[in-house]
C-alpha positions in Angstrom: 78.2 124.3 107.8 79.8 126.9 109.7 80.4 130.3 108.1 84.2 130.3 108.0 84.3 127.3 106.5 85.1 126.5 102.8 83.8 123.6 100.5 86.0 121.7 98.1 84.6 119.7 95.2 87.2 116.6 94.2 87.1 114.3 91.7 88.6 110.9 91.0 89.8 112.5 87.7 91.0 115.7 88.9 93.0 113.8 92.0 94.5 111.7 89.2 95.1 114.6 86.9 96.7 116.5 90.0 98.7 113.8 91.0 100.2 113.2 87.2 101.7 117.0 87.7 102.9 116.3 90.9 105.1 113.4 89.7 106.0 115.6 87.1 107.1 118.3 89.3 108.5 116.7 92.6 112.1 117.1 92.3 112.6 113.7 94.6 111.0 110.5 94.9 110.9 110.8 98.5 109.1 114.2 98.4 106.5 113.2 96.0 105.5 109.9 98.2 105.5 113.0 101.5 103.0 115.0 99.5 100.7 112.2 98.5 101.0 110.8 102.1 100.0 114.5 103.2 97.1 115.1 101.0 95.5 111.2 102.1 95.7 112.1 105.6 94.2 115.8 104.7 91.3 114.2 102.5 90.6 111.6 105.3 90.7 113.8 108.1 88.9 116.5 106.7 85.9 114.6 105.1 83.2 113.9 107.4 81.9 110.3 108.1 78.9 110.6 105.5 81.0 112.3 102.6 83.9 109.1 104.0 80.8 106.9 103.1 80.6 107.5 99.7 81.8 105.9 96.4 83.0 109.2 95.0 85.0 109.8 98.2 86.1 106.0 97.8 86.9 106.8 94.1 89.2 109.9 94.9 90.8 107.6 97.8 91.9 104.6 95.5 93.3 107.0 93.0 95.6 108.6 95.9 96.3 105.3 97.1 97.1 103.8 93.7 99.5 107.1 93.0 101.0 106.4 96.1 101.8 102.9 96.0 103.1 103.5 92.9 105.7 106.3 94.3 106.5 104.4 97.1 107.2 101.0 95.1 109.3 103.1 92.8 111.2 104.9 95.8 111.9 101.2 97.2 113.5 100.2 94.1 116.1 103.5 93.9 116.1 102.5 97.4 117.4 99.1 96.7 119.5 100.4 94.0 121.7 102.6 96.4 121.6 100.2 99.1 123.5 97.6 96.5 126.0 99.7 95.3 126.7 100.8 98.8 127.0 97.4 100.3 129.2 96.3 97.2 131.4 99.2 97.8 131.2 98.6 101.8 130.4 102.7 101.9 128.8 102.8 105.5 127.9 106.0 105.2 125.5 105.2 102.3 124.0 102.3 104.1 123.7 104.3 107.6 121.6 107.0 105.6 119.1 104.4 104.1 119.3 102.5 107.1 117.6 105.4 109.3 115.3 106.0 106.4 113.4 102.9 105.9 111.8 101.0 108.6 113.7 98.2 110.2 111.0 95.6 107.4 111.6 97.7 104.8 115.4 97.5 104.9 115.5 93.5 105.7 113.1 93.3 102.8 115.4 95.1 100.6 119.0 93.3 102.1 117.1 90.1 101.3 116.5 90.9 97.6 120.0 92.5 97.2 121.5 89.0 99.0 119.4 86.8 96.4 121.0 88.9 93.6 124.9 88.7 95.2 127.0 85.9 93.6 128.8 83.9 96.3 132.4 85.8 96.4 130.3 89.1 96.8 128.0 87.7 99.3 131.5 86.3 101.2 133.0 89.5 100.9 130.3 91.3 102.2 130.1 89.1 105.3 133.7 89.6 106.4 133.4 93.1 105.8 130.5 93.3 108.4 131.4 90.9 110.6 135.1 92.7 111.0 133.5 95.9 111.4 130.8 94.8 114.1 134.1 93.3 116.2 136.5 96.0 115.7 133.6 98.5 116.6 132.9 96.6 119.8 136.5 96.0 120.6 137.0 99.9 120.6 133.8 100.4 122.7 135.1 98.1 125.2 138.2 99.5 125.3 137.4 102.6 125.6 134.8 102.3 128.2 135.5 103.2 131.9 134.3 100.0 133.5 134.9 96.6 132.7 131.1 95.1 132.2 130.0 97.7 130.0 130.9 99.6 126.4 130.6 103.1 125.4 130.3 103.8 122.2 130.2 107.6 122.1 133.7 107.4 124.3 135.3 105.0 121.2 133.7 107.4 118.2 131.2 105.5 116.8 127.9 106.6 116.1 125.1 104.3 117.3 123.1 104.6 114.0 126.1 103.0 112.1 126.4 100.4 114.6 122.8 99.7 114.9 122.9 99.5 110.8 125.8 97.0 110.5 124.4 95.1 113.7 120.9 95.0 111.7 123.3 93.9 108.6 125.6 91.1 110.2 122.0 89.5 111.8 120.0 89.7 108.5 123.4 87.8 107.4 123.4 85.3 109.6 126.4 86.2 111.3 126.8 86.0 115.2 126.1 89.6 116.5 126.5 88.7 119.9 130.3 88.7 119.7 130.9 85.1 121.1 
């Protein structure tokens, strides 16, 4: 071992003990599923291959992945939560801010549970809502573009991530994104 070099001693317990307090004390979901993603890729990169080998390493490594899933299955359900009340209240800024947070699964995954939950006027509603704002957006891109074969999006005032987020919404609906 070199001499600047220092040695750690983890245990299954004390990773689970650690993460308990970490729950406790993250002040977000979101941080608290960063932190545990941080200290798996520390632990992993840092433990050679024969420590990596072991069933205590193995032991510490479930119990980080176990908190983690655990964070990250609740932080896809607050998630899911905002994304509802967001889409019920058409509030694109809401759904443009959880849009660019997920991945692109993550946030079909959670339209598709909050579309099983929607009663038909809601689901209806919704549709019209994204579908108008998909044509009006590309109308004003069209229009506001210098050439006649192309749109500009920056030149009409519309941000690309809301776009991409309602383009992403209307197709997930089932609703023709291609504007024909």
């Amino acid at each position: 071992m070199p001499t600047d070099a220092i040695t750690l001693h983890l245990t299954a317990s004390g990773i689970d003990a650690y993460c308990r307090e970490l729950a406790r004390r993250s002040p977000t979901l979101e941080k608290r599923v960063a932190a545990l993603d941080a200290l798996i890729t520390f632990i992993s990169s840092q433990a050679d291959a024969g420590v990596q080998a072991s069933k205590e390493f193995a032991a510490i490594k479930q119990t980080l992945l176990q908190h983690f899933e655990q964070a990250r299955a609740a932080l896809l359900e607050e998630r899911a939560r905002r994304l509802q009340q967001a889409l019920q209240n058409q509030h694109l800024p809401t759904i443009t801010a959880l849009y660019t947070s997920l991945s692109r699964d993550a946030f079909w995954t959670l339209l598709g549970q909050i579309e099983r939950q929607l009663d038909r006027a809601a689901l209806a509603s919704l549709c019209h809502w994204a579908a108008d704002w998909l044509s009006q957006a590309r109308q004003r891109a069209r229009q506001a573009s210098r050439y006649p074969d192309a749109i500009d999006f920056h030149a009409a005032g519309i941000d690309a991530t809301e776009y991409l987020a309602m383009n992403d919404l209307c197709r997930h609906l089932g609703i023709d994104t291609e504007g024909h």
